[in-house]
N, CA, C and O atoms as a Tripos MOL2 file, in Angstrom:
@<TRIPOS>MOLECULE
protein
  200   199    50     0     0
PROTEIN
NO_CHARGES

@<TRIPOS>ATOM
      1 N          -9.8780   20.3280  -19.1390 N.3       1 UNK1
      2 CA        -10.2700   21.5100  -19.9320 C.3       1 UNK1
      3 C         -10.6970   21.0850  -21.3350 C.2       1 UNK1
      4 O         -11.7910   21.4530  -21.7640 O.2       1 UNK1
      5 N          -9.8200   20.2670  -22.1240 N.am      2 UNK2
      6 CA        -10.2890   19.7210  -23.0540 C.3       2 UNK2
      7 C         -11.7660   19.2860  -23.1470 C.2       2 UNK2
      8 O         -12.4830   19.7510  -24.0330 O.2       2 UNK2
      9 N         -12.0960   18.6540  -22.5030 N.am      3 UNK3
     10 CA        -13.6380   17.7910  -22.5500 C.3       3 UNK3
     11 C         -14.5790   19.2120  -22.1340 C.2       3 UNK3
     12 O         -15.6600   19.4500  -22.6730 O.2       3 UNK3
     13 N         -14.1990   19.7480  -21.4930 N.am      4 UNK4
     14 CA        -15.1950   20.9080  -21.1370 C.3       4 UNK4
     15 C         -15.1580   21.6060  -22.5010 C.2       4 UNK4
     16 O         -16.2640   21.7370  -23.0250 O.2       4 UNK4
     17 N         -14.1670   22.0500  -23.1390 N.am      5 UNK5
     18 CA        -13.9950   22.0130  -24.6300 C.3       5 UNK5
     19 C         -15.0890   22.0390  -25.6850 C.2       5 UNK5
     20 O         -15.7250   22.8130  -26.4010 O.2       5 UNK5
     21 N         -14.8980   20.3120  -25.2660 N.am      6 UNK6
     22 CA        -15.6030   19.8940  -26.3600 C.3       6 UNK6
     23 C         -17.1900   19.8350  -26.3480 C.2       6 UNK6
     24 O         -17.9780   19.9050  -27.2910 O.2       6 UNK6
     25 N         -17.4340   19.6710  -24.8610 N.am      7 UNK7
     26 CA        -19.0350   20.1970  -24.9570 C.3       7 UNK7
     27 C         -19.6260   21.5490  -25.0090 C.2       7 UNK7
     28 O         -20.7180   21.8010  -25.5180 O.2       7 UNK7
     29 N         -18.6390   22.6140  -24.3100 N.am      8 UNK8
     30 CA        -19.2930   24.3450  -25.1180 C.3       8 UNK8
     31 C         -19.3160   24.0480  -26.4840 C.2       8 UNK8
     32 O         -20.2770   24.5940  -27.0260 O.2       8 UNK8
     33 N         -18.5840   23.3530  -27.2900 N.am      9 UNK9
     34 CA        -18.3890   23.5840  -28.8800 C.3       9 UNK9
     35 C         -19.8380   22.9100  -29.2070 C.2       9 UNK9
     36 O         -20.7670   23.4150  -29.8370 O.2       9 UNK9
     37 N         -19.7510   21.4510  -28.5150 N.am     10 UNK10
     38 CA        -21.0750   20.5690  -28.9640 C.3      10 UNK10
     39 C         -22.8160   21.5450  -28.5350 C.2      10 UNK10
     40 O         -23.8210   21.7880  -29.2020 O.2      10 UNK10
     41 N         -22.4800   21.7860  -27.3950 N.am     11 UNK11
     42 CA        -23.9500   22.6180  -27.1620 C.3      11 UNK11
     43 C         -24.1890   23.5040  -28.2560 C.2      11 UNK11
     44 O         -25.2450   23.3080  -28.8570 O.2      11 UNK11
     45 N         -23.7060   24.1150  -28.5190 N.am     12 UNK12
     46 CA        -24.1090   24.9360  -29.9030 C.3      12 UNK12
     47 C         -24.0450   24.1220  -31.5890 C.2      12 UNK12
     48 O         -24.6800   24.3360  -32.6220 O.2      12 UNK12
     49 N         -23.2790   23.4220  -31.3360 N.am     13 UNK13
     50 CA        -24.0670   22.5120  -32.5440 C.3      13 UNK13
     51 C         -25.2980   21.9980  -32.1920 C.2      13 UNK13
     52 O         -26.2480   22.2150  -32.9440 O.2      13 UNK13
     53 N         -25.4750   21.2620  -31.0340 N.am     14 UNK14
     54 CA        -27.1990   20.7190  -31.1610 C.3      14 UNK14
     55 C         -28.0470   21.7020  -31.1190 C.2      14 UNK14
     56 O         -29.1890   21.7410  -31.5780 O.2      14 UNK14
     57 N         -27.2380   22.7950  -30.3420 N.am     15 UNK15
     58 CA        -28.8140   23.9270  -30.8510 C.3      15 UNK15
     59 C         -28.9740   24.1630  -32.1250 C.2      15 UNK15
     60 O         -30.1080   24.2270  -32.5990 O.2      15 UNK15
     61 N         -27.5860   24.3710  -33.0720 N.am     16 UNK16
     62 CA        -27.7960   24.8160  -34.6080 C.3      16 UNK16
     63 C         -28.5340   24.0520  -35.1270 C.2      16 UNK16
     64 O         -29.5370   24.4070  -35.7460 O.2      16 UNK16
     65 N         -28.1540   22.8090  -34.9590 N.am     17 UNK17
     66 CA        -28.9050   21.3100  -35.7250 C.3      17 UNK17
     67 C         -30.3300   21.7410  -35.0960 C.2      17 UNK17
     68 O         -30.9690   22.2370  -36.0240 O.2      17 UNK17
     69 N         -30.9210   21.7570  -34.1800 N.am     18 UNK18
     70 CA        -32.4460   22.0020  -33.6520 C.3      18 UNK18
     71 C         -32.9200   22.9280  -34.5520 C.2      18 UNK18
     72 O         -33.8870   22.7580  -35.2930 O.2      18 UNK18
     73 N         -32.1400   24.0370  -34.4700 N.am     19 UNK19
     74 CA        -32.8150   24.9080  -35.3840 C.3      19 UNK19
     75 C         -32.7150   24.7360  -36.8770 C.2      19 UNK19
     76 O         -33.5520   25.0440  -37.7250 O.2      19 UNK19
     77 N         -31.5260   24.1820  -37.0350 N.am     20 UNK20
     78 CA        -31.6720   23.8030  -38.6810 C.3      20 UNK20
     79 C         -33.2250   22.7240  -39.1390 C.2      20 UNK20
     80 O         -34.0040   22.7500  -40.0910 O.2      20 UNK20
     81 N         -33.0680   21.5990  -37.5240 N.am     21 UNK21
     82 CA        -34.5590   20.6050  -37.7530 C.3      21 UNK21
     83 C         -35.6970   21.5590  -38.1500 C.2      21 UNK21
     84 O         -36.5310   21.5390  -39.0550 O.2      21 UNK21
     85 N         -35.5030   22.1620  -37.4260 N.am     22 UNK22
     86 CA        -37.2450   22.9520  -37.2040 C.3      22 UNK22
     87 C         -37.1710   23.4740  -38.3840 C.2      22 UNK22
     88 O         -38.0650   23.0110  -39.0920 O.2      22 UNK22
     89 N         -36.2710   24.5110  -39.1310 N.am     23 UNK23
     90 CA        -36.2720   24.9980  -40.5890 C.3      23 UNK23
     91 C         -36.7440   24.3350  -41.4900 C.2      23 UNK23
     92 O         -37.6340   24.6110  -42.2940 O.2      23 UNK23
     93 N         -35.9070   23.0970  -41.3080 N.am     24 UNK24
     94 CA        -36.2900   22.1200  -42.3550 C.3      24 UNK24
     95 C         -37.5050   21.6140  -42.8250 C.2      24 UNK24
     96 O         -37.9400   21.4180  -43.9600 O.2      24 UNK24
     97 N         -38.1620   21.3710  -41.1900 N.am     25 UNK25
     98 CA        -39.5230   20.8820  -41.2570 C.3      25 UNK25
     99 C         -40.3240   21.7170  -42.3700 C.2      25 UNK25
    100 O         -41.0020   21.2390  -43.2810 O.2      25 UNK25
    101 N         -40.0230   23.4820  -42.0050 N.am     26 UNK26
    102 CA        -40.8940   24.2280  -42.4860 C.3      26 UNK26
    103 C         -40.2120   24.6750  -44.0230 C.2      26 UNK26
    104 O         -40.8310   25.6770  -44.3800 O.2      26 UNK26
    105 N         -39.4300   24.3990  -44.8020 N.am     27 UNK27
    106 CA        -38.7640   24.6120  -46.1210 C.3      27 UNK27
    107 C         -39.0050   23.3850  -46.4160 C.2      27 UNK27
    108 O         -39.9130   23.7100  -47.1800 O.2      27 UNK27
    109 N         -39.0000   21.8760  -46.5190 N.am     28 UNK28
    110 CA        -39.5340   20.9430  -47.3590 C.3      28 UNK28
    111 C         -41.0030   21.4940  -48.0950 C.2      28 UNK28
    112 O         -40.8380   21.5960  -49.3110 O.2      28 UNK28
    113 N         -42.2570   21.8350  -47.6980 N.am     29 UNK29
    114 CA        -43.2440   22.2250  -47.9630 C.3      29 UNK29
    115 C         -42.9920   23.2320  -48.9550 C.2      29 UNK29
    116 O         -43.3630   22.9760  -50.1010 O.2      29 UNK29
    117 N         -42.2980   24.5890  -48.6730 N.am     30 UNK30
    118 CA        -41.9280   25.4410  -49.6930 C.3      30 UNK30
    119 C         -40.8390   24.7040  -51.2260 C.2      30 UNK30
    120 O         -40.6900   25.3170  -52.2830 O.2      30 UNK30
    121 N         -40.2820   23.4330  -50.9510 N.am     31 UNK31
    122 CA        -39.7770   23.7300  -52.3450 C.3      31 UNK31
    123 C         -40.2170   22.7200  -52.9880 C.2      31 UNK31
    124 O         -39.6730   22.5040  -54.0710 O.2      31 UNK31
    125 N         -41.4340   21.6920  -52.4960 N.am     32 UNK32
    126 CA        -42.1540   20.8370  -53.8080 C.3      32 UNK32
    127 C         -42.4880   21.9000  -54.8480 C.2      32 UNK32
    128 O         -42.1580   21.9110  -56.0340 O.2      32 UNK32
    129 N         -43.2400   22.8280  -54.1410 N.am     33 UNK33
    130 CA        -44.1930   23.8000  -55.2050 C.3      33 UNK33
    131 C         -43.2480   24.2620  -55.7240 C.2      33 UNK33
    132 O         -43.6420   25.3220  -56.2110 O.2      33 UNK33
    133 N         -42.2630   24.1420  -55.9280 N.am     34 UNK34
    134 CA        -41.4050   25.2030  -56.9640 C.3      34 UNK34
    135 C         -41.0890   23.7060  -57.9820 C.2      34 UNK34
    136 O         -41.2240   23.8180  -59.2000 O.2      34 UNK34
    137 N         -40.6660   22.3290  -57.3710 N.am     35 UNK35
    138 CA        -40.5940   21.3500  -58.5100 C.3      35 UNK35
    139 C         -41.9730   21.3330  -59.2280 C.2      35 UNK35
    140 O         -41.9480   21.3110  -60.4590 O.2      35 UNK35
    141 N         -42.9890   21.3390  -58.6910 N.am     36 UNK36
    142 CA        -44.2470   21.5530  -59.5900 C.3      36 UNK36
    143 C         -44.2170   22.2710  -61.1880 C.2      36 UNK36
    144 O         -44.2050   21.7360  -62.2970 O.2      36 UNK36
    145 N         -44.2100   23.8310  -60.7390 N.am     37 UNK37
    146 CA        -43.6700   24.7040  -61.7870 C.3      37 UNK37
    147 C         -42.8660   23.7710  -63.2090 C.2      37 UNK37
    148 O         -43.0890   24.2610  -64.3160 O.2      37 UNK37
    149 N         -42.4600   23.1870  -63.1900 N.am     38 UNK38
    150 CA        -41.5310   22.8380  -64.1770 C.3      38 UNK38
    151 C         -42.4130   21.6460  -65.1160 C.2      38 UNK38
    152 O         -42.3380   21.2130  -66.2660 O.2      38 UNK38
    153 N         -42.9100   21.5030  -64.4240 N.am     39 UNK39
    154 CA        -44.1230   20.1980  -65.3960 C.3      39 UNK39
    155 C         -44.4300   20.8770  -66.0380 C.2      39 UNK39
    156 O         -44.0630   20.6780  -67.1960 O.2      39 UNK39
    157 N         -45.3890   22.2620  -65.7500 N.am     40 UNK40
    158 CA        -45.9690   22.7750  -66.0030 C.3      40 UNK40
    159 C         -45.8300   23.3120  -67.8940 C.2      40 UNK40
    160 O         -46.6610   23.4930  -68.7840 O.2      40 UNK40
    161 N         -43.7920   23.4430  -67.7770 N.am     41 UNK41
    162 CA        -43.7390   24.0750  -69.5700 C.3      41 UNK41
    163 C         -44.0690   22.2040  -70.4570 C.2      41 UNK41
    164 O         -44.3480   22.0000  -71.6390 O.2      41 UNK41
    165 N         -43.9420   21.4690  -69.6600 N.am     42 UNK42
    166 CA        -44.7320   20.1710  -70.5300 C.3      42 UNK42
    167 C         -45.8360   20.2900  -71.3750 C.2      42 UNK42
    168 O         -46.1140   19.6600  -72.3960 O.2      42 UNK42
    169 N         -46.4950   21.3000  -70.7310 N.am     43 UNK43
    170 CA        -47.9700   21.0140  -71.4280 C.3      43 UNK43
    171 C         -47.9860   22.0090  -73.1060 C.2      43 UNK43
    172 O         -48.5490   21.6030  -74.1230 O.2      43 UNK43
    173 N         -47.3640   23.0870  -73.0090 N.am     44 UNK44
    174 CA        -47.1670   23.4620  -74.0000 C.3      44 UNK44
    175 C         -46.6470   22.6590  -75.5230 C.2      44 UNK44
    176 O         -46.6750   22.9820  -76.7110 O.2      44 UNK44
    177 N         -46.1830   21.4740  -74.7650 N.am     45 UNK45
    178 CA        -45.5730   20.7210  -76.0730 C.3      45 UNK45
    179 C         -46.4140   20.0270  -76.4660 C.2      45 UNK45
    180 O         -46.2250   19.5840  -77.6000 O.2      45 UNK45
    181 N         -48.0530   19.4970  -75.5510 N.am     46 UNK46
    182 CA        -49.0170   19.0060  -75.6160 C.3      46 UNK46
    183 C         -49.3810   19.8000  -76.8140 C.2      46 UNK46
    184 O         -49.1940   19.3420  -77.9410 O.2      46 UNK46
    185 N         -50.0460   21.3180  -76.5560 N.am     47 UNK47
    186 CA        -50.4890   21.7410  -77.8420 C.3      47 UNK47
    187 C         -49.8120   21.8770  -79.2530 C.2      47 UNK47
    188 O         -50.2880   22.2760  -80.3160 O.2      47 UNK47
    189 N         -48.6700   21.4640  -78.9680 N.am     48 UNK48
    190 CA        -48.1930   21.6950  -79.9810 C.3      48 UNK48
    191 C         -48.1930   20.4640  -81.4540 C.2      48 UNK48
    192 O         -48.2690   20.6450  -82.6690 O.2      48 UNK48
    193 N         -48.0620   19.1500  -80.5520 N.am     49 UNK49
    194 CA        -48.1900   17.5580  -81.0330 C.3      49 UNK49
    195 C         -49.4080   17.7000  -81.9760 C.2      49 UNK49
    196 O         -49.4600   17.5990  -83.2010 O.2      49 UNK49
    197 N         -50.7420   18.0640  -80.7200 N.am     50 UNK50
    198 CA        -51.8960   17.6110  -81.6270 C.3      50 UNK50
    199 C         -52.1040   18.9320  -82.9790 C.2      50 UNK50
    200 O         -52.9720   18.8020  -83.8420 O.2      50 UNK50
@<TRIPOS>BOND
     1     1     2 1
     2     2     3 1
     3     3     4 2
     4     3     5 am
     5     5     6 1
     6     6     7 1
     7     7     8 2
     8     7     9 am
     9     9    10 1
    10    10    11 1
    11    11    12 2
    12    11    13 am
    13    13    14 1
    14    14    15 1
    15    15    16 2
    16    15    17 am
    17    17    18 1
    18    18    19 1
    19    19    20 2
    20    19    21 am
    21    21    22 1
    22    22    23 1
    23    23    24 2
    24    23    25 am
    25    25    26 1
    26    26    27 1
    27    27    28 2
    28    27    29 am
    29    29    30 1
    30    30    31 1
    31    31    32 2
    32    31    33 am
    33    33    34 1
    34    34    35 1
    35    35    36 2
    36    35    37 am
    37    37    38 1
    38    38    39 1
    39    39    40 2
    40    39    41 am
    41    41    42 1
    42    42    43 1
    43    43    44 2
    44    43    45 am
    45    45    46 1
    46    46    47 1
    47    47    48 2
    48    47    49 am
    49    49    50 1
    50    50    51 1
    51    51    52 2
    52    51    53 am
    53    53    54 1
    54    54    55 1
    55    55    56 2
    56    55    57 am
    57    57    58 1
    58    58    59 1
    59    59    60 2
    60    59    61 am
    61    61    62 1
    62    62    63 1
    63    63    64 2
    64    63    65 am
    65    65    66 1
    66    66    67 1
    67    67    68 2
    68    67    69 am
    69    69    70 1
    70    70    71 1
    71    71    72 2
    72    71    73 am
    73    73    74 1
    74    74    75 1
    75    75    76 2
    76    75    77 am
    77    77    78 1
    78    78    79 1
    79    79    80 2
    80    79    81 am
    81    81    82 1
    82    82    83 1
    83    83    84 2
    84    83    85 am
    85    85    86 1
    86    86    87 1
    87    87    88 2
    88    87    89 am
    89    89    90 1
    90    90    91 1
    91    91    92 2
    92    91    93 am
    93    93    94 1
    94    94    95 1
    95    95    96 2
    96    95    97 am
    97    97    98 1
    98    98    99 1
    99    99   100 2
   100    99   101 am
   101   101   102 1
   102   102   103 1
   103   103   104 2
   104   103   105 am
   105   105   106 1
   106   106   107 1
   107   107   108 2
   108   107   109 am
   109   109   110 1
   110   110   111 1
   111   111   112 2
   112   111   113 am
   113   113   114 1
   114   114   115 1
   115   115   116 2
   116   115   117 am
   117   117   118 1
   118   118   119 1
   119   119   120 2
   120   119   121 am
   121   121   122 1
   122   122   123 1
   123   123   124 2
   124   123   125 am
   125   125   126 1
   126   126   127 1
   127   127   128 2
   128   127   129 am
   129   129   130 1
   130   130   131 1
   131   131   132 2
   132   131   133 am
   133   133   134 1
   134   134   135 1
   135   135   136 2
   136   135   137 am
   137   137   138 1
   138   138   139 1
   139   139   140 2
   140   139   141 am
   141   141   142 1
   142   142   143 1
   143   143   144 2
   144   143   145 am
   145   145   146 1
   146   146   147 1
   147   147   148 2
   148   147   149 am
   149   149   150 1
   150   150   151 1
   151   151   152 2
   152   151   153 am
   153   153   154 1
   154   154   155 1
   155   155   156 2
   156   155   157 am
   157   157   158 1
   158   158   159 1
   159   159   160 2
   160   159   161 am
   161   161   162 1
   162   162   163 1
   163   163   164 2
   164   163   165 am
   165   165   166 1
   166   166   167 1
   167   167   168 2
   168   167   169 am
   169   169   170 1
   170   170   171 1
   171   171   172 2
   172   171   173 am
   173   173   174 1
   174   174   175 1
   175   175   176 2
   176   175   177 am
   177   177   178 1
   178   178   179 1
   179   179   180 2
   180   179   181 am
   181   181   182 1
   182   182   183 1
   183   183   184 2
   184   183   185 am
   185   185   186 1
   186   186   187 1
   187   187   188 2
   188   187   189 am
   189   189   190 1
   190   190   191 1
   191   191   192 2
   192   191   193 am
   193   193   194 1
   194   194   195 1
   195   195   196 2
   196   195   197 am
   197   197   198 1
   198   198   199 1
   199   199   200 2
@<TRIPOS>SUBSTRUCTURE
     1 UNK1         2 RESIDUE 1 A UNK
     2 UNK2         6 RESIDUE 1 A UNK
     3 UNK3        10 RESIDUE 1 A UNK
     4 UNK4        14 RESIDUE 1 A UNK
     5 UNK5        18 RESIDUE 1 A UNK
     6 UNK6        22 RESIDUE 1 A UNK
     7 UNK7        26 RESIDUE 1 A UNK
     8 UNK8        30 RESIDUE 1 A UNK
     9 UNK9        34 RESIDUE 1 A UNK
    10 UNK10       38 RESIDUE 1 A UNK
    11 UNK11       42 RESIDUE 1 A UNK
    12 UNK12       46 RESIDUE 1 A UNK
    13 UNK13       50 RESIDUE 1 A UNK
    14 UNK14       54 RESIDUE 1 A UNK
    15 UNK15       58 RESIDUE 1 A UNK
    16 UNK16       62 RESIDUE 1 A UNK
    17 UNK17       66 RESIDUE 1 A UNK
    18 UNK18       70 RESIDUE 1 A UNK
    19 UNK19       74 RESIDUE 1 A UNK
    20 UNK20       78 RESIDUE 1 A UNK
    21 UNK21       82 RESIDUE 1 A UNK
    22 UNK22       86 RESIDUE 1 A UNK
    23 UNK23       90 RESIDUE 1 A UNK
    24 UNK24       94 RESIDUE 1 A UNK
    25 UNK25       98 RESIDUE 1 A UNK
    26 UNK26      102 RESIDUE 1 A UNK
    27 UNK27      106 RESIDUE 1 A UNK
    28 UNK28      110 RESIDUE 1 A UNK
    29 UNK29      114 RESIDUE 1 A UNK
    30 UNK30      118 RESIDUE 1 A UNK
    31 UNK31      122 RESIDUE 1 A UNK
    32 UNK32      126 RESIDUE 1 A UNK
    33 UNK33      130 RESIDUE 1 A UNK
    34 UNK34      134 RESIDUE 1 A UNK
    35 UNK35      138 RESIDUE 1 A UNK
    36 UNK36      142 RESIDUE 1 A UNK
    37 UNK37      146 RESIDUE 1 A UNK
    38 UNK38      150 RESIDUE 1 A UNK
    39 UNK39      154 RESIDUE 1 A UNK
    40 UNK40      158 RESIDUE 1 A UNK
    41 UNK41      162 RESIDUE 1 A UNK
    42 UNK42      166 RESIDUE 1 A UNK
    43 UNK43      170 RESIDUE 1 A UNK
    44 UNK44      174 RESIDUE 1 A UNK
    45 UNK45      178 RESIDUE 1 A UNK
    46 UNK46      182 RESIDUE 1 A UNK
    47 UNK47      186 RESIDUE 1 A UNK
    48 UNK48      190 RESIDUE 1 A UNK
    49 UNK49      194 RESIDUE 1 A UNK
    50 UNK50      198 RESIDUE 1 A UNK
């Protein structure tokens, strides 16, 4: 019973993990563009130098 156990418990982790993969794939892409944004108040200090 134990081992039967432990694989109902495991089957639903590899599905979570599958679906967490596939998420992932598609949320890396969404959060460069948000590190982008942040360069961006850099340039203001540009005008400010010259």
């Amino acid at each position: 019973p134990g081992t039967i156990n432990t694989g109902v418990v495991l089957t639903p982790l590899i599905v979570s993990l599958n679906v967490v993969l596939r998420t992932s794939h598609m949320n890396p892409p969404k959060l460069p563009p948000r590190r982008d944004p942040p360069p961006v108040p850099p340039r203001p200090d540009n005008h400010s130098n010259p």
